[in-house]
ChimeraX commands (.cxc) that place a marker at each C-alpha (Angstrom):
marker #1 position 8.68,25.83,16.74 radius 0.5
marker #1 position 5.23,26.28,17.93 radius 0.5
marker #1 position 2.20,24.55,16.72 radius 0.5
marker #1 position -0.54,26.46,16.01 radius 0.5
marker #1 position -4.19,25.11,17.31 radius 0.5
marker #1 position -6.42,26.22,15.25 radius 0.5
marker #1 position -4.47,24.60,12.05 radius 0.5
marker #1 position -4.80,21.51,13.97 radius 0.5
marker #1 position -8.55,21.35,14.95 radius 0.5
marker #1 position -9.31,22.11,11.15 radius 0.5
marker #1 position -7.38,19.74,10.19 radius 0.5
marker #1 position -8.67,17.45,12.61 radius 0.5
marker #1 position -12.00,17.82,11.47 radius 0.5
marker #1 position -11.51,17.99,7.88 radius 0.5
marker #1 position -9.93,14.33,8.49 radius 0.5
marker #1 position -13.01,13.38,10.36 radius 0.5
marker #1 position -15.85,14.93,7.97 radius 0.5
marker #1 position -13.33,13.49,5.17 radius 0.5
marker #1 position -13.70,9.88,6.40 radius 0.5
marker #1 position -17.17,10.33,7.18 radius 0.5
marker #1 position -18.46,10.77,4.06 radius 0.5
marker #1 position -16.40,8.47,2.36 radius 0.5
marker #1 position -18.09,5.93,4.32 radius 0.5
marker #1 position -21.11,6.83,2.52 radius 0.5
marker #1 position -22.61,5.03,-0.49 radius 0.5
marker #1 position -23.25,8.19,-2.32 radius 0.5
marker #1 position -20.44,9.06,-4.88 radius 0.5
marker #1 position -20.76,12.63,-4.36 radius 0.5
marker #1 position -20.06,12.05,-0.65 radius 0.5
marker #1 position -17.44,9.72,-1.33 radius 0.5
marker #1 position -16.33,13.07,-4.02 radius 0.5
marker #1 position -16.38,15.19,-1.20 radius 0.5
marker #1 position -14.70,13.06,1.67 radius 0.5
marker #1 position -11.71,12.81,-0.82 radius 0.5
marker #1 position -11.46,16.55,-1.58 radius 0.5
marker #1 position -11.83,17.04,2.44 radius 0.5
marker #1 position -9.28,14.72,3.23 radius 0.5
marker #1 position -6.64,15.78,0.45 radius 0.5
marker #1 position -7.39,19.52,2.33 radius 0.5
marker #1 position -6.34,17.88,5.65 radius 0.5
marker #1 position -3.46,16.24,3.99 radius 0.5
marker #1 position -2.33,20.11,2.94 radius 0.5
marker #1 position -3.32,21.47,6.13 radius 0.5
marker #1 position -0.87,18.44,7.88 radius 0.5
marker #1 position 2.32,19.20,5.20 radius 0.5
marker #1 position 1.89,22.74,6.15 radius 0.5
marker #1 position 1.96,22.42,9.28 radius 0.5
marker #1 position 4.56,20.49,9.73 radius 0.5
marker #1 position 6.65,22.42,7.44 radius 0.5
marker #1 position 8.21,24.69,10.15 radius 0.5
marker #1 position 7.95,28.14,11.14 radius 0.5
marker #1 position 7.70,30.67,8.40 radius 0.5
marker #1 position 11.09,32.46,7.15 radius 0.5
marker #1 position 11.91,34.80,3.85 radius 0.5
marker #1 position 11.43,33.73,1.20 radius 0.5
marker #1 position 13.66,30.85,-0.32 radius 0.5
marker #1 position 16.06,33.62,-2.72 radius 0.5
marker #1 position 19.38,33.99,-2.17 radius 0.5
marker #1 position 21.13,37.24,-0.46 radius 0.5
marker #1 position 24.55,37.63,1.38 radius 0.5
marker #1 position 23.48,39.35,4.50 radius 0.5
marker #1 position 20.59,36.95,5.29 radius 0.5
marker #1 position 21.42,33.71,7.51 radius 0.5
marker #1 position 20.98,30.48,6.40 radius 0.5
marker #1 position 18.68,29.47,9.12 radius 0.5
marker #1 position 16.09,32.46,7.98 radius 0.5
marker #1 position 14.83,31.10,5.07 radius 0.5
marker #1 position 11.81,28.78,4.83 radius 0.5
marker #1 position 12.05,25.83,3.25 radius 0.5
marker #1 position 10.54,25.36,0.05 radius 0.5
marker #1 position 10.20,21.34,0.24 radius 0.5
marker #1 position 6.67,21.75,2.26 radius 0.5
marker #1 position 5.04,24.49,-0.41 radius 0.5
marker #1 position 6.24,21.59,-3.10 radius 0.5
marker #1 position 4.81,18.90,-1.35 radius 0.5
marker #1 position 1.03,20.47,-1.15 radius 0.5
marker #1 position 1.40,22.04,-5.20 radius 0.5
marker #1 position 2.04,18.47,-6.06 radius 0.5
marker #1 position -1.22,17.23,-3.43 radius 0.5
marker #1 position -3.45,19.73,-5.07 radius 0.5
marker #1 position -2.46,18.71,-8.78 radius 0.5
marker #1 position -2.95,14.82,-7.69 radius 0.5
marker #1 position -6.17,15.61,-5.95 radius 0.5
marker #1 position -7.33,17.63,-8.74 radius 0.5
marker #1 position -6.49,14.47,-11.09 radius 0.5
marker #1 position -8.35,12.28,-8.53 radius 0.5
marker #1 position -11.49,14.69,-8.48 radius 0.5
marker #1 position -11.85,14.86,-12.15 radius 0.5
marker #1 position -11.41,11.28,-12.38 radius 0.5
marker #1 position -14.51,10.94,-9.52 radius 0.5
marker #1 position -16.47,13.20,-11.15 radius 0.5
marker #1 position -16.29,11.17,-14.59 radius 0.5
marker #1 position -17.29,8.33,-12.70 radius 0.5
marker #1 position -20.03,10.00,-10.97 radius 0.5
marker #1 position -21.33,11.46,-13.96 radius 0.5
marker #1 position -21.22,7.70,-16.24 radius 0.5
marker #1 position -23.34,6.60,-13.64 radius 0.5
marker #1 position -26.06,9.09,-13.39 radius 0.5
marker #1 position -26.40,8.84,-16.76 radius 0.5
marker #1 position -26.54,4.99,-16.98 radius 0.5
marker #1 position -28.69,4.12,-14.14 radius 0.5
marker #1 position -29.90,7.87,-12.92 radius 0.5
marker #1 position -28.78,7.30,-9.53 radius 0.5
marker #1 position -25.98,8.26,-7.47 radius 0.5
marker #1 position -26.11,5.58,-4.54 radius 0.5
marker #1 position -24.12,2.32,-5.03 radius 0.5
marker #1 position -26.34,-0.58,-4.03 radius 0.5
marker #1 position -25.45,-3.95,-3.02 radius 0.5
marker #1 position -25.44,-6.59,-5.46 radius 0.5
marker #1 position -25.90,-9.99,-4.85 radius 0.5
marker #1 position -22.73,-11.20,-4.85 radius 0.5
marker #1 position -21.87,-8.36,-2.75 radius 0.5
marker #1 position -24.78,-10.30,-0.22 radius 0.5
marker #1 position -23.43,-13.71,-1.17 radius 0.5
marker #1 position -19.98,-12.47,-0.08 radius 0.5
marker #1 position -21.03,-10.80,3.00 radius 0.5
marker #1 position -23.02,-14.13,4.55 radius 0.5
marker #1 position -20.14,-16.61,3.84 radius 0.5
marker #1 position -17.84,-17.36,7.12 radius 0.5
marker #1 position -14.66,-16.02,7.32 radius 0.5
marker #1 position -13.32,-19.43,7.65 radius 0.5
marker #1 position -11.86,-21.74,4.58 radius 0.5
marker #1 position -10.81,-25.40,5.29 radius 0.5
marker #1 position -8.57,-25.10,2.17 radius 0.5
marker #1 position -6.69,-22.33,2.74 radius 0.5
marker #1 position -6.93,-21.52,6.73 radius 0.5
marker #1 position -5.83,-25.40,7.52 radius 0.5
marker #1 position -2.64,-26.33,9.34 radius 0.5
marker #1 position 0.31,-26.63,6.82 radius 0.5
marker #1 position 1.88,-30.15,7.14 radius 0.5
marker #1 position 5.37,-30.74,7.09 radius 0.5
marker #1 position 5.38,-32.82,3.74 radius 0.5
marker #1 position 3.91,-30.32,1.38 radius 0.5
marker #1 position 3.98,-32.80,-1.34 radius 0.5
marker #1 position 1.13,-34.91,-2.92 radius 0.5
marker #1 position 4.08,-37.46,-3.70 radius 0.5
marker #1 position 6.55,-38.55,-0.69 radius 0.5
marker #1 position 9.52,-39.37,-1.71 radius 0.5
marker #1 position 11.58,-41.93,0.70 radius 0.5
marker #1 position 14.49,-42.19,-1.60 radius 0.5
marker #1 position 16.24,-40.08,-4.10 radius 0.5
marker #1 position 18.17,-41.69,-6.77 radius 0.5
marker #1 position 21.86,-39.79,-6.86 radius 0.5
marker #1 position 23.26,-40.79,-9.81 radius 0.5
marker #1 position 23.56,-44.84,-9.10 radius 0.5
marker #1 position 22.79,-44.99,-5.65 radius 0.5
marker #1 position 20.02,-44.43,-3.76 radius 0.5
marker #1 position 19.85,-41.35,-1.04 radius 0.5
marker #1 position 17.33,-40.54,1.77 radius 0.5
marker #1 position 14.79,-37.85,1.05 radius 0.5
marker #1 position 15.92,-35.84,4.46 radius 0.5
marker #1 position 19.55,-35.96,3.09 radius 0.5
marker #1 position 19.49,-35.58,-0.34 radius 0.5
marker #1 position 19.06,-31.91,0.27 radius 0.5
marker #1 position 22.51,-31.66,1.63 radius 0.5
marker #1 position 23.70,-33.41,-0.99 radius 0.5
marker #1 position 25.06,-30.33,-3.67 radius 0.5
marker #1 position 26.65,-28.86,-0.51 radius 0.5
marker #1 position 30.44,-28.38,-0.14 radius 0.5
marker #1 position 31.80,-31.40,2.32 radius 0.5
marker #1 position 29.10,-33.45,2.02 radius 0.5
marker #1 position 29.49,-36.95,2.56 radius 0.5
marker #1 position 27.27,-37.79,-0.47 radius 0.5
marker #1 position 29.43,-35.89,-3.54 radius 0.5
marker #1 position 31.60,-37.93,-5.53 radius 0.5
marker #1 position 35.63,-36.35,-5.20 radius 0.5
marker #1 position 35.85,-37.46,-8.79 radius 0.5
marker #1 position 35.75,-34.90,-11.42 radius 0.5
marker #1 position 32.93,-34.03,-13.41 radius 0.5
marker #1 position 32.57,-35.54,-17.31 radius 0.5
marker #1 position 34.38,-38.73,-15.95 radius 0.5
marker #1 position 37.52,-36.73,-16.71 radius 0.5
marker #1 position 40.77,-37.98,-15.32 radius 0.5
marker link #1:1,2 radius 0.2
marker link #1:2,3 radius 0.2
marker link #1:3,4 radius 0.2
marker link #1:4,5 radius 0.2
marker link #1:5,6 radius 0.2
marker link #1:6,7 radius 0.2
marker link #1:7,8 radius 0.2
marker link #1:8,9 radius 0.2
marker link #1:9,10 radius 0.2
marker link #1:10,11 radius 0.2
marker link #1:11,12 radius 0.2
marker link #1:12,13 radius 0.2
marker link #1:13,14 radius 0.2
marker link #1:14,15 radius 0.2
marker link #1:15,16 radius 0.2
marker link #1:16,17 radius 0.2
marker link #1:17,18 radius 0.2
marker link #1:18,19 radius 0.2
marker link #1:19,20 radius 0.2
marker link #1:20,21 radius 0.2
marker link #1:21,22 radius 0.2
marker link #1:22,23 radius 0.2
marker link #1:23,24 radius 0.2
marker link #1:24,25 radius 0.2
marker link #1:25,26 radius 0.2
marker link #1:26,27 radius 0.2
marker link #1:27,28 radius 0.2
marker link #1:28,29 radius 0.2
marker link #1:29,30 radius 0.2
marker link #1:30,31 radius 0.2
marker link #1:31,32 radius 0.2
marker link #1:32,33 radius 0.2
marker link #1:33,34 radius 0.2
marker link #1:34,35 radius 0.2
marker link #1:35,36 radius 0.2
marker link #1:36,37 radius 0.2
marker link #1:37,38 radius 0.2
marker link #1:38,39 radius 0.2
marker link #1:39,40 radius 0.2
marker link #1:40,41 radius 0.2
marker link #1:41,42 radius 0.2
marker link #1:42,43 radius 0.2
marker link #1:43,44 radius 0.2
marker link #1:44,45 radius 0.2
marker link #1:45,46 radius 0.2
marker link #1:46,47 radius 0.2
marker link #1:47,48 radius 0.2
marker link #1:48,49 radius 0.2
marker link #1:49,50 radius 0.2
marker link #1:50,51 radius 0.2
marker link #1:51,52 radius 0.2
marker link #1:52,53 radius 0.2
marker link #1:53,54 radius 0.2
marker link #1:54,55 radius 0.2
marker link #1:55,56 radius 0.2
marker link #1:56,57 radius 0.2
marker link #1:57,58 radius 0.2
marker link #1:58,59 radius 0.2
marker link #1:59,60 radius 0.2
marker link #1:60,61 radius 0.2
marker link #1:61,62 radius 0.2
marker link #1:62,63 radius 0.2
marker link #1:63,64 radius 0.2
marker link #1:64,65 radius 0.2
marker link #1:65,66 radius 0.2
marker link #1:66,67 radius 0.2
marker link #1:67,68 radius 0.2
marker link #1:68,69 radius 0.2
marker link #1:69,70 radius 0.2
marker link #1:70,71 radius 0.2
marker link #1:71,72 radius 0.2
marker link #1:72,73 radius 0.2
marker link #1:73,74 radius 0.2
marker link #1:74,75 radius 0.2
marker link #1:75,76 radius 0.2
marker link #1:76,77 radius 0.2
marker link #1:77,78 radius 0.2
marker link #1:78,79 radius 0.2
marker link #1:79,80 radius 0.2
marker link #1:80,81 radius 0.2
marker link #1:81,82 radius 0.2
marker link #1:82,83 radius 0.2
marker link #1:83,84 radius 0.2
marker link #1:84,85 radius 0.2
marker link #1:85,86 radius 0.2
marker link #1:86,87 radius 0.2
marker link #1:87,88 radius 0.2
marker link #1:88,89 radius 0.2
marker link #1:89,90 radius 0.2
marker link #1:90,91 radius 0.2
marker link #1:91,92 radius 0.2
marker link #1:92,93 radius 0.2
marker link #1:93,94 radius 0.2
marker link #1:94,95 radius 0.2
marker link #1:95,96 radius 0.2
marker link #1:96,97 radius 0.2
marker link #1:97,98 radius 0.2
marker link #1:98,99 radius 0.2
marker link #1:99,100 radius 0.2
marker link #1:100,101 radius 0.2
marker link #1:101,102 radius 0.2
marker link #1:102,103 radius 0.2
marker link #1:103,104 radius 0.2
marker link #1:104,105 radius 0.2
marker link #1:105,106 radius 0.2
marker link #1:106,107 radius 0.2
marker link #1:107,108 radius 0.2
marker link #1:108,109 radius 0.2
marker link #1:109,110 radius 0.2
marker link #1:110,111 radius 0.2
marker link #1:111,112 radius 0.2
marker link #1:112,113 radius 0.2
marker link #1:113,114 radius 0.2
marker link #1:114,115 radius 0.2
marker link #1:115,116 radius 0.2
marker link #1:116,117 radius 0.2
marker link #1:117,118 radius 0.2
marker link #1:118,119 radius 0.2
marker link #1:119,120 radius 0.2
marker link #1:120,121 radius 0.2
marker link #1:121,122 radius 0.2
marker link #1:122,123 radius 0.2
marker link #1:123,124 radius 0.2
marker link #1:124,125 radius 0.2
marker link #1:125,126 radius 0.2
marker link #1:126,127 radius 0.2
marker link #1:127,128 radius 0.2
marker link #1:128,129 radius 0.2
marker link #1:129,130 radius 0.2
marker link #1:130,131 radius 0.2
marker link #1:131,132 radius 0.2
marker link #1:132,133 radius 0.2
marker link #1:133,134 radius 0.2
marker link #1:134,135 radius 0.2
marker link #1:135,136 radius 0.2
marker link #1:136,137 radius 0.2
marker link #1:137,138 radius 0.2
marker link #1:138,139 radius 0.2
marker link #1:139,140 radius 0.2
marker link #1:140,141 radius 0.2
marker link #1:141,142 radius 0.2
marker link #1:142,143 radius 0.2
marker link #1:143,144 radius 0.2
marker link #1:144,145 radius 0.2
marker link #1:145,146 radius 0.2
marker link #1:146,147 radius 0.2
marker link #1:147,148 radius 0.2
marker link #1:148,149 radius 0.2
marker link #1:149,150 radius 0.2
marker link #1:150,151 radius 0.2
marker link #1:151,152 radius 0.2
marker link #1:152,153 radius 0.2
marker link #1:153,154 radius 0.2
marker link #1:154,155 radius 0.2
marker link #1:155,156 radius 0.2
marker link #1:156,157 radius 0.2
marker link #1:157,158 radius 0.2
marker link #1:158,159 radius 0.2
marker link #1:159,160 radius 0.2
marker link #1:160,161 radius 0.2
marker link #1:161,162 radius 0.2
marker link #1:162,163 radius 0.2
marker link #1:163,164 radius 0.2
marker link #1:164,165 radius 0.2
marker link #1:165,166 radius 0.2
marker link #1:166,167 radius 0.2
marker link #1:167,168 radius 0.2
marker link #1:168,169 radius 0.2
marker link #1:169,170 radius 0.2
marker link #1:170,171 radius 0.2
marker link #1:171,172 radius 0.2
marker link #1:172,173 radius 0.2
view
């Protein structure tokens, strides 16, 4: 199978233009770095679809290895309906908020500021876990009337363990 170069180089820069401009804070950028890089994404399938054969219908005197395979062309119809869905769905939100605040550039808020200044840091939840998890230690365990160790009362519903009763269960003989 050989590649062909000039798929690849659009496809290369669709992906870049694509990603540019949906690093932009304009929603129409953002519009058109999606629809760039769903392109790409159709370029890529087809591309790596395989060599073009007949067409997928059946006949006796044609090999099996001949035909193309239809599994690629699927792929990209079902892309294009998705990105469609996606760029209608963009477009609704690009159009709700020219109409509520006549602009198309996102701005930063101020929690979006507050967010941004705080360090990455949290004493909570970045702190070294320590082995007893618990806000209660427990040093013994009551097993039925005697008392067990914490560290071996897990061991304790285990088959063999020292610390079951042979005894049936219900006090039955």
């Amino acid at each position: 199978m050989s590649v062909n170069l000039t798929l690849l180089t659009v496809m290369g820069a669709l992906y870049a233009c694509g990603i540019y401009l949906l690093l932009e804070r304009s929603l129409t950028r953002v519009l058109l770095g999606l629809m760039l890089l769903a392109n790409a994404t159709n370029l890529l399938i087809l591309a790596t679809g395989g060599y073009s054969g007949l067409a997928p219908l059946f006949d006796k005197d044609t090999a099996a290895g001949d035909y193309n395979d239809p599994l690629p062309q699927a792929l990209i119809l079902t892309s294009i309906v998705i990105s469609f869905a996606v760029t209608a769905f963009m477009l609704g939100i690009i159009y709700r908020t020219w109409v509520l605040a006549r602009q198309d550039e996102i701005q930063d808020d101020a929690e979006d500021r507050r967010v941004a200044q705080t360090p990455s840091f949290d004493a909570e939840d970045d702190s070294v876990i320590p082995v007893e998890t618990s806000e209660f230690p427990l040093a013994t365990v009551m097993s039925g009337d005697r008392a067990v160790r914490a560290d071996k009362a897990a061991s304790e519903e285990q088959p063999g363990s020292l610390n079951v009763d042979p005894s049936p269960e219900g006090g039955g003989e």
